[in-house]
N, C-alpha and C positions, 0 to 999 in steps of 0.2 A: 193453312199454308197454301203458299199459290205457286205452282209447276207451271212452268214453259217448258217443253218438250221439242226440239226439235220446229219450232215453228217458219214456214216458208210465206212470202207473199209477193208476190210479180205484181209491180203499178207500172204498164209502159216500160220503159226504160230502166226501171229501179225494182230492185229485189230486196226483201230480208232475206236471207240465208241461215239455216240451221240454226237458230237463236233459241238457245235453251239458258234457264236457270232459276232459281228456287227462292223467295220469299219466306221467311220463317212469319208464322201468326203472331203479330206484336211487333215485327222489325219495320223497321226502315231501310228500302234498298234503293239507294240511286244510282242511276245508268247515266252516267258518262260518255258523251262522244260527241263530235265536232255539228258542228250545222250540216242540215243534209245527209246523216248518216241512218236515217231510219227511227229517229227515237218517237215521235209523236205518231206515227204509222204505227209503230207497236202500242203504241196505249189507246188507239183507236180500235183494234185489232182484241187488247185485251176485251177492252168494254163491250164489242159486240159490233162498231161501225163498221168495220171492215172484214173478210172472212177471211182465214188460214186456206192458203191452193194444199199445204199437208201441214205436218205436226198436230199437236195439241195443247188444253190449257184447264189445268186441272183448279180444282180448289179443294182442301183435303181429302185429296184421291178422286173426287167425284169429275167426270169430266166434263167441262163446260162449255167445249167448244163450240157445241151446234146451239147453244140455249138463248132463247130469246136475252138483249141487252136489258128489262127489269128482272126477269130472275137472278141475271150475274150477280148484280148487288153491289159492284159497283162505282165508284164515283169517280167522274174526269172534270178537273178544273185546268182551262185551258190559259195558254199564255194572254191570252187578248183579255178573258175570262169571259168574255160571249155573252153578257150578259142581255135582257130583253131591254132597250131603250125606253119602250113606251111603256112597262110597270115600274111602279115604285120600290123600293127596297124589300120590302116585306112581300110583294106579292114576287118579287124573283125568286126571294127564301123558300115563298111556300109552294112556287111553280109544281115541283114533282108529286111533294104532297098530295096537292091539290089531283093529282091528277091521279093517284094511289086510291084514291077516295078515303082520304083521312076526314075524319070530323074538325066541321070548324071553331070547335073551342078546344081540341088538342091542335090541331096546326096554328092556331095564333097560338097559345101555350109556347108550345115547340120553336116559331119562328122565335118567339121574343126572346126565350132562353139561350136559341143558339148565336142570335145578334147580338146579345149580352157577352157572351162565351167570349168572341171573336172581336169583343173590340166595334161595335158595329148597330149599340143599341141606337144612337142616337141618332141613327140615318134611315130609321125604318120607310118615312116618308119620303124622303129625297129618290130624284132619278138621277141614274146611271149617269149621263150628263155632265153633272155635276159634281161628281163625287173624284176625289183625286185617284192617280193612281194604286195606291197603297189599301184605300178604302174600298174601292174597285174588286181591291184581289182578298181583300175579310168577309167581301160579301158573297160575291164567289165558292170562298169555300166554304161559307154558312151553306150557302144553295147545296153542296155536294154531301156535306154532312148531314142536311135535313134527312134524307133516305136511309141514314145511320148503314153506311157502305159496310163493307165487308172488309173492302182495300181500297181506300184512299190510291188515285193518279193524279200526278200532278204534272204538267207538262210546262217544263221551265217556269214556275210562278215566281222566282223574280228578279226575272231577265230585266222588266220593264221599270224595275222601280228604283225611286232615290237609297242612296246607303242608310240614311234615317230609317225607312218604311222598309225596307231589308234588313236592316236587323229587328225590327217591329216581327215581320213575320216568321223569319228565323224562328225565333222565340216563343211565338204563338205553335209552329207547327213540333213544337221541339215539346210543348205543352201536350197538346192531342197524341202524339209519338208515346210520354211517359203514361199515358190511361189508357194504353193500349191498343191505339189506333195502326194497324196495318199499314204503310204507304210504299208505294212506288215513283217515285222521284226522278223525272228524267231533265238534265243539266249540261252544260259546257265548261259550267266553273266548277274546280276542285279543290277549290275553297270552301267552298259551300258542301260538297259531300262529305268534305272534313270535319265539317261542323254540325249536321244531321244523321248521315248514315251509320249505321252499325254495320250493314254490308254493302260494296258497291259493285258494280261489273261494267264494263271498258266495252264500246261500240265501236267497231273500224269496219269499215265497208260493208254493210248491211248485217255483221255479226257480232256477237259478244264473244268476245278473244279472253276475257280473264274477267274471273269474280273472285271475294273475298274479302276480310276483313277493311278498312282502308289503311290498317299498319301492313297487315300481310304486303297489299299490290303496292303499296309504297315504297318498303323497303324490297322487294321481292318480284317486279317489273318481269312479265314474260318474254317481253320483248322491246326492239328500242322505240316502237309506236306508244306503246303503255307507258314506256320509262319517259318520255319525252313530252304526251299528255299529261303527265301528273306534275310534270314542273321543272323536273329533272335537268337540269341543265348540258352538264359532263356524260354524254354518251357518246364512248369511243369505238369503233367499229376496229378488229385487229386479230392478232394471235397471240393466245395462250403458250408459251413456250414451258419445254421440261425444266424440273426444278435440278439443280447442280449445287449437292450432292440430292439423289431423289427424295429423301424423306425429310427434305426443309419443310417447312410449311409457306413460304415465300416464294413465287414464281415470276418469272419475268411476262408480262403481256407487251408485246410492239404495235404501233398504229402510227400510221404515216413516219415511220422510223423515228420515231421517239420511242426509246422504253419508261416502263412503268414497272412497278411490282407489287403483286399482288398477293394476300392472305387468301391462296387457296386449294384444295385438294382435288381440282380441277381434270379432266382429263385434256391433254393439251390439245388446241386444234383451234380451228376458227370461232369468234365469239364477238362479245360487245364488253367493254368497263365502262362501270358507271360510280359514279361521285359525286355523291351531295356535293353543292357550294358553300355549303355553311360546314361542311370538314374541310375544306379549304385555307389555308395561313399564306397571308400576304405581311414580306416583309422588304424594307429597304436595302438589308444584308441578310447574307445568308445565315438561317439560324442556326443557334446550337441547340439542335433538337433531337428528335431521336428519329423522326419520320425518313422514311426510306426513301420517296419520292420527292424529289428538293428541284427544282428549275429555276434559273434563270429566265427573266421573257420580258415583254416588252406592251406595257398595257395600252389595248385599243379602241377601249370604249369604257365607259362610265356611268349604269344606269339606274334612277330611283326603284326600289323596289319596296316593297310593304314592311320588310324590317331594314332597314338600312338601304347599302349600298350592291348592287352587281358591279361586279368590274370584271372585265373581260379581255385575258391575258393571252398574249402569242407566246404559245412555249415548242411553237414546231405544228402543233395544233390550238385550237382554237380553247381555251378554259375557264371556267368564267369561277369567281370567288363572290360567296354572298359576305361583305363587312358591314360593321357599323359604322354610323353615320361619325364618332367621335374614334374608331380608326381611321376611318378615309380624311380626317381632317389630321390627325396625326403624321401618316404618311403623305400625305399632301400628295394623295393622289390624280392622276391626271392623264388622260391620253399622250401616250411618246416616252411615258416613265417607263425607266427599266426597275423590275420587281423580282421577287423571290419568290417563288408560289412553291408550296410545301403540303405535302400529307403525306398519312401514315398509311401503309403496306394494309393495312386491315381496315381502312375506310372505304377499299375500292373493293367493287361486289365486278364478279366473271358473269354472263350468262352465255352460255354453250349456242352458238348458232343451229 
């Protein structure tokens, strides 16, 4: 298991801040957070490049902070993947190796097995060079894997590559994950943590603000920074009013003097609402439905999205509806259309400011 504790680091201008959180032995955790927020500083920091100014960085309880970067154990595959231009593939793989003082008939052994592994037998002689990007980041993390790490870092590995060679890797690292490879995965797309991590945590100005499952911080957003990195569209900044008679279970929330109503037991007072797009119902009249929250608006925008349609509705505030492509050709939607935008009282989550 790998602890972050409380870790601080001053570069110039730019700080981590109290950044604590927990890796389980066998998981997958990827960090989340914008460009510029600290993420590759912290895996630099884990590995050993860079020193904690305080905190700590455990590995099953043991403290690692002051320990040379080969004891850590290790492994950082970087975005660019760094690799040495003037060896050939096989002597990049066995670079660490080689320098471990492995025997040369287990390090060939080992290189060929792991370039096997990885998609990457047949490039052993090729340089760097030459090899595409995709092939670039299999041999990469063969190089990282040779030292048989402890925990697997990976610092945006694939930011740079075609959606082909991204789902290529996906796949591959999704492999090593199920045999029980450790990793730490730092990213901007949450997409992508959706599709690797079993736990993720959220970086906003030099800290991690929220960790946990990625159904938990999905449905469960601590705040509208969180809610609004993860995809979120519908974050309403407003107040929570008392429910009339008390013991509804339905309350009124107001935000730019639009009300809304919401399923909650809420204590009343300033907060944010938030509403998936895809609980969203776009109609051309108003429906006969049961949803509590029904508006008239006036659609302003119309944008592709990975399943279908966003369309983005004036209902006093801004609202945006995720449809399919064979609704939006139904309603023959279009910017300047007046619509119906609807949901139900228990689609919309409060969080307490």
């Amino acid at each position: 298991m790998l602890q972050v504790e409380g870790a601080h680091i001053r570069l110039g201008g730019f700080s981590l801040r109290d950044v604590s959180f927990t890796v389980d032995e066998g998981g997958y955790f990827v960090l989340l957070g914008a460009s510029g927020v600290g993420k590759t500083v912290l895996l630099e920091a884990l590995i050993g490049l860079l020193p904690l100014d305080a905190g700590r960085i455990l590995w099953k309880g043991e403290d690692i902070t002051h320990e040379r970067l080969q004891k850590r154990r290790l492994g950082l595959v970087y975005q660019d993947q760094a690799l040495f231009p003037h060896m050939p593939v096989w002597r990049n793989i066995a670079y660490g190796m080689q320098g471990a003082g492995y025997a040369r008939k287990e390090t060939r052994r080992q290189v060929e097995a792991l370039a096997d592994e990885v998609g990457a037998g047949d490039l052993l002689q090729r340089y760097p060079g030459t090899l595409s990007g995709g092939e670039a980041q299999r041999v990469a993390l063969a190089r990282a894997l040779a030292m048989q790490p402890r925990c697997l870092l990976l610092d945006e590995p694939l930011s740079a590559l075609d959606t082909h060679a991204r789902g290529e890797m996906r796949a591959l690292l999704r492999t090593f994950h199920r045999k029980g490879q450790t990793v730490v995965h730092v990213t901007h797309d949450y997409e992508e943590a959706l599709a690797l991590a079993s736990h993720i945590g959220i970086m906003e100005n030099g800290t991690v603000v929220q960790t946990g499952s990625p159904e938990e911080v999905f449905h469960h957003p601590k705040s509208e920074f969180v809610a609004r990195f993860i995809g979120i569209r519908n974050v309403f900044p407003g107040i929570l009013e008392r429910n009339e008679p008390p013991d509804q279970d339905v309350a009124p929330f107001v935000s730019h003097g639009v009300q809304f109503w919401i399923m909650t037991k809420a204590t009343p007072g300033k907060g944010m609402m938030i509403v998936r797009s895809e609980d969203i119902t776009l109609s051309r009249t108003r429906p006969d439905s049961s949803a509590q929250n029904c508006f008239s608006g006036r659609v302003v925008d119309v944008v592709p999205a990975r399943i279908g349609l966003e369309v983005y509705v004036d209902i006093g505030v801004m609202a945006a509806a995720l449809i399919t492509a064979g609704s939006a050709e139904r309603l023959e939607v279009r910017p300047g259309q007046q619509v119906f935008l609807s949901f139900k009282a228990s689609a919309a989550r409060f969080m307490e400011e």
